[in-house]
N, C-alpha and C positions, 0 to 999 in steps of 0.2 A: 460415432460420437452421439449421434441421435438418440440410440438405444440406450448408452450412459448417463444423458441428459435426462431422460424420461424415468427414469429407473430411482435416481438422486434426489429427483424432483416428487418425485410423487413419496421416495422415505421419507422428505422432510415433513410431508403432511400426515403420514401411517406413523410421524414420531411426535413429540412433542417439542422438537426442534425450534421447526419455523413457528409456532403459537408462541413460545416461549420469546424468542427473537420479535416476533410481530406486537406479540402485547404488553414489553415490557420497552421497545422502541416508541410503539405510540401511548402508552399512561404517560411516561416520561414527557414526550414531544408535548402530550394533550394538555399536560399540568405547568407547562412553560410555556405554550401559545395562550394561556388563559392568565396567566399573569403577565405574560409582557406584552400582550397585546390586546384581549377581551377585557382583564379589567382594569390595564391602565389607559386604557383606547388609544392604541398607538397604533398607526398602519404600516410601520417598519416591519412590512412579513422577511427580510430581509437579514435582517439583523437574527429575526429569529430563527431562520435558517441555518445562520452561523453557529448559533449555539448549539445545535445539533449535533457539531462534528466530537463534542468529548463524549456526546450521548453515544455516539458510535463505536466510538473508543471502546464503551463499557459492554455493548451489544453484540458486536462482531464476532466476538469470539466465540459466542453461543452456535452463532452462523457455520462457522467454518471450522471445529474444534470436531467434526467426527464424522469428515468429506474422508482422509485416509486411516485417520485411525480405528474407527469402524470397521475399516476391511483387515485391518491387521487385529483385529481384536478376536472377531469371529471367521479369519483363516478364510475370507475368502479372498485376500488381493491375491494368491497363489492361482488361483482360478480367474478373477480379472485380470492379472499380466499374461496370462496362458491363452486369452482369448484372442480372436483374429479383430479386435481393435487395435489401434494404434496407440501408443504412449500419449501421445499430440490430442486423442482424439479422446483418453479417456479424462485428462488433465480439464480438458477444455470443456468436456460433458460435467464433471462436478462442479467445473470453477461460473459456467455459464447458469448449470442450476441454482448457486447461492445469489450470484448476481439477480436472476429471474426474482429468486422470493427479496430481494433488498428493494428492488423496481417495486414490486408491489406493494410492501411498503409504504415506499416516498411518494408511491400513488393516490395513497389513501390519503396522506397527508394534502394531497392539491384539496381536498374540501374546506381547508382552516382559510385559505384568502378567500374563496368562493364567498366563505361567510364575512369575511373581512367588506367582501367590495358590497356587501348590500348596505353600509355603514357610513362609505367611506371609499374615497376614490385611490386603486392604486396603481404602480407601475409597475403594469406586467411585463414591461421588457425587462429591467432589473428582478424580477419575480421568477421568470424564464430561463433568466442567463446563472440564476443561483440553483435554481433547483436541475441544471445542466452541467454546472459544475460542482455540485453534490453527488452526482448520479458519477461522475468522472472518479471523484475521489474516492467515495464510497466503494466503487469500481476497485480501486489501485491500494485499498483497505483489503480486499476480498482476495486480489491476489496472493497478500501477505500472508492473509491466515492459509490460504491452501499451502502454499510451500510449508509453514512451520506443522500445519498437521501432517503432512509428510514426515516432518525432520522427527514430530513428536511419537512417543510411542503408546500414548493415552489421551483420551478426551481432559484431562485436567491439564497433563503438564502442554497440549497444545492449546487450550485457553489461556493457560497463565504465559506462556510465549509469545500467543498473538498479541495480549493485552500488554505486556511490554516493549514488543516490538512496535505496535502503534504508537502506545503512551513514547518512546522516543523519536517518532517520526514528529510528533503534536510539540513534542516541548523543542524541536531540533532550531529552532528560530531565538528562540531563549540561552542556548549551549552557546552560538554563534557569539555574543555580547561580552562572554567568559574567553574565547579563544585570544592567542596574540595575532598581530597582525604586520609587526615587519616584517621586513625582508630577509634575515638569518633565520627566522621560523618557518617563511614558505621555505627556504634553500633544506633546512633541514626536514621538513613534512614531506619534501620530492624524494630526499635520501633515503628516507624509510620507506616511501612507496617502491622506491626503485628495491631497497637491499629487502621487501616481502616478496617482489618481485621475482628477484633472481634467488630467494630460500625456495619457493616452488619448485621453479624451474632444478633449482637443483636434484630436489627430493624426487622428482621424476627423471630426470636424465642423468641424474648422477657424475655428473662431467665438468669437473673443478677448472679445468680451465676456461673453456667457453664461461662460467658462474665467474671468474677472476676477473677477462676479459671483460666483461657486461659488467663488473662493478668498477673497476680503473674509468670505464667510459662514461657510468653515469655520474663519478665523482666529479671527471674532468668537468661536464658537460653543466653540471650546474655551477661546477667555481664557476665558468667564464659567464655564463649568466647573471651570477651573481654580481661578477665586476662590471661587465658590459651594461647590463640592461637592470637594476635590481628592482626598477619600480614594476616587473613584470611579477615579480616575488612576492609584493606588497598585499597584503591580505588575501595571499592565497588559499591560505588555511579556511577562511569564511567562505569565498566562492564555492572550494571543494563543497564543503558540508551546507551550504544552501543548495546546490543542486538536489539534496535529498530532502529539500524539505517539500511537503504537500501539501500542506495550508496556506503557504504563503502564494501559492498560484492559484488558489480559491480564491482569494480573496478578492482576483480580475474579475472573475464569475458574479459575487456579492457586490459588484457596481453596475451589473451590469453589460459587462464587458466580454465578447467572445473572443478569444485568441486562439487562435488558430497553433500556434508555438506551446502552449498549455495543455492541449487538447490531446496533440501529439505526446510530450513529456507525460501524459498519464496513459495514453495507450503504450508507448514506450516501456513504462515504469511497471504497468501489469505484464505486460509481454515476456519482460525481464523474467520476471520470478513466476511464472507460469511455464518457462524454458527449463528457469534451473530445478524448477518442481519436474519437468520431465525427465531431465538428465537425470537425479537421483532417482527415479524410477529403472532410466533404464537400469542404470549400474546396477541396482540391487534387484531385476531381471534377470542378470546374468554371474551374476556372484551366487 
């Protein structure tokens, strides 16, 4: 993994990658810390941290748009899956070098309150706990774009992937407001997860009964829910699709706030799709 890491790390500086990523994150950052803060003298470094997250949006992709499709470009992922690294270890060496150049980054940026506090008295512990949970999210951004440069087979259509697969994580709190929310909705959003459920399951085990069985069971199984208990059902459609959202658990961070439940849910959330970034490795290892 080490030899992956170093390898990733040092193309981004031999490419015009991470410069491109680094100076088009801070002109952006510099041109928005100076108007909402230097010249309206606001010491909300806070607020202006937030605004950051759509600058990421636009940024990220640059980051992580040519971690695999570089190697399938120039014919060498046949020689990197061929090597005596691990799947684990080569996912984690690209995904840990883009993270490295985003840290340094958001490092540079600790200089905008340094200048703030000679001005102006502020709270570092809310200053701390945001730029903690920037580094989380930013984080859990980074593992997105590695999987879809995997899924992609070019550096364009894996930026324009990442940049909508973001842009729907960003706007997922807004979709929420549009969904319904009784209880024949969840009854029926369980129905479908179950009858996607058992369509897999089919397509791989091919065995109609056991797929019959498992759909009689899951029908039963939400009627009597629905009759018995339906305030279980009540807005469940929202809960599902908040759990995916990632700004909304920044925003504990932007007060200040560490949660420990937050913390997890983004290593969680990275872990997730740096797993399924592996497993599509292997598979097409051995295909």
């Amino acid at each position: 993994m080490i030899a992956v890491y170093k390898k990733e790390l040092k193309s981004y500086f031999y490419t015009p990658g991470a410069y491109i990523f680094m100076g088009a994150f801070l002109l952006i950052a510099g041109l928005l810390f100076s108007l909402q803060n230097v010249f309206a003298g606001d010491s909300n470094y806070a607020g202006f941290l937030s605004s950051l997250i759509f600058i990421f949006l636009l940024v990220v992709p640059i980051l992580t748009m040519k971690l695999f499709t570089e190697e399938k470009r120039q014919k060498t992922d046949i020689l990197l899956l061929s090597s005596p690294v691990s799947i684990i270890g080569i996912v984690l060496g690209k995904y840990l070098a883009a993270v490295t150049v985003f840290a340094a980054t958001l490092l540079i940026t600790m200089l905008y309150p340094l200048f703030l506090s000679f001005h102006g008295r502020m709270d570092w512990a809310q200053i701390w706990g945001t730029y903690i949970g920037f580094f989380f999210l930013g984080s859990a951004f980074i593992a997105i774009g590695t999987f879809l440069s995997e899924v992609a087979e070019s550096q364009t259509s894996a930026a324009i992937l990442t940049f909508c697969g973001l842009l729907a994580s960003w706007i997922i709190d807004y979709i929420i407001s549009f969904v319904p929310t009784s209880s024949m909705a969840g009854a029926i959003f369980i129905l479908i997860l179950a009858g996607t459920a058992i369509a897999v399951f089919q397509s791989k085990a091919q065995d109609w009964r056991i797929s019959a069985a498992a759909a009689v069971i899951a029908i039963a199984a939400v009627s009597v829910l629905y009759i018995v208990t339906p305030d279980m059902l009540y807005g469940l459609i929202s809960k599902f699709i908040a759990w995916f959202s990632l700004t909304s658990r920044f925003q504990r961070f932007s007060m200040g706030i560490l949660k420990l439940d937050a913390v997890i849910y983004y290593l969680s959330f990275s872990a997730f799709f740096l797993y399924v970034t592996g497993s599509r490795i292997e598979n097409r290892r051995w295909s």
